[in-house]
N, C-alpha and C positions, 0 to 999 in steps of 0.2 A: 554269493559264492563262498565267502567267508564269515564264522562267524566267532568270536573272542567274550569266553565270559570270565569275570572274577567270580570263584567258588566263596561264599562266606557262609554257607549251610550244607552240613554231610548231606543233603536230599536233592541237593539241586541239581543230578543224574537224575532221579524220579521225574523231575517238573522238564529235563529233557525229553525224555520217553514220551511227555505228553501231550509234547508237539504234533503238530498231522505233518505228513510227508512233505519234505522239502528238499525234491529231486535236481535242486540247482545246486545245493552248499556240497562242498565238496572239501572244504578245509574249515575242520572244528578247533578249538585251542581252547583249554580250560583251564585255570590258573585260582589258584587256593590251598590255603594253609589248613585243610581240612581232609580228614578219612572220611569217603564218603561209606555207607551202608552197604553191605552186601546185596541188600534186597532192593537198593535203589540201582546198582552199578548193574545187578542181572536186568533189571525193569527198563535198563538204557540199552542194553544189547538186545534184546527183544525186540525191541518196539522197529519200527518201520519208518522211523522218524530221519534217518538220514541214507536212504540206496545205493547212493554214490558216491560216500566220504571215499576220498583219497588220502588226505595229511588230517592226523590227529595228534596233536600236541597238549601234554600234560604237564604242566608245569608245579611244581611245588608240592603236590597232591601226596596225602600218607597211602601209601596203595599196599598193603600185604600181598603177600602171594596169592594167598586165596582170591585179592578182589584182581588181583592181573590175570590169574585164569580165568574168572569170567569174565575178563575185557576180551581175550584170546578167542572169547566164543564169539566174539562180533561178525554178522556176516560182511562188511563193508569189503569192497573192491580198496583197499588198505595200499599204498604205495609207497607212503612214508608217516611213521611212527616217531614220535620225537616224545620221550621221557626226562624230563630236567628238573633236579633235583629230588627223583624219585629214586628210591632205594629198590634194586632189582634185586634181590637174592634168588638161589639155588632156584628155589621153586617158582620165580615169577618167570625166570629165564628157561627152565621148562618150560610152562606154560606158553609162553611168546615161542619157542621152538617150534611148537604142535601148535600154533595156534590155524583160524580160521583162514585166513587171511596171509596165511606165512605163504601161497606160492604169489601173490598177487607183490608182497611187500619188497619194493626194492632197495631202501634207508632205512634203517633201526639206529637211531640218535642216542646214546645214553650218554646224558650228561649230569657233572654232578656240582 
């Protein structure tokens, strides 16, 4: 139901993605001192790898606007978001506004 990983490679949203469906996890939490890729962060939202994340927590992660928009495009049943230590600016808070998931999310955590 839970799954917790240390990020120590901007790729390791790709090597998410390419997972096969795992319709039990429901709380993801990732934690690293790394910006992952644009092409790796859209390749995790994509993918079909988690149907029914609820809590996704980001720990430490450099996320620019650009890569929180495409986290915003995530189709997950979203209910609580927890950002810690990430720097949300103008545009990521945008984005998380209009995101996919904003009628489903009931917590938005920003912690710094």
């Amino acid at each position: 139901r839970s799954l917790r990983l240390w990020m120590n490679d901007r790729d390791t949203f790709r090597g998410l993605a390419d997972l096969p469906p795992m319709p039990h996890l429901v709380n993801l939490e990732l934690v690293g001192d790394v910006e992952p890729s644009a092409a790796a962060v859209r390749r995790f939202v994509a993918s079909g790898s988690f149907p029914r994340l609820a809590r996704l927590n980001l720990d430490r992660l450099e996320l620019t606007p650009d890569l929180l928009g495409h986290l915003a495009r995530g189709p997950w049943p979203l209910r609580h978001l927890r950002l810690s230590d990430v720097t949300v600016r103008k545009g990521g808070a945008k984005a998380l506004a209009g995101a996919a998931f904003a009628g489903s999310l009931r917590v938005l955590e920003l912690d710094d």
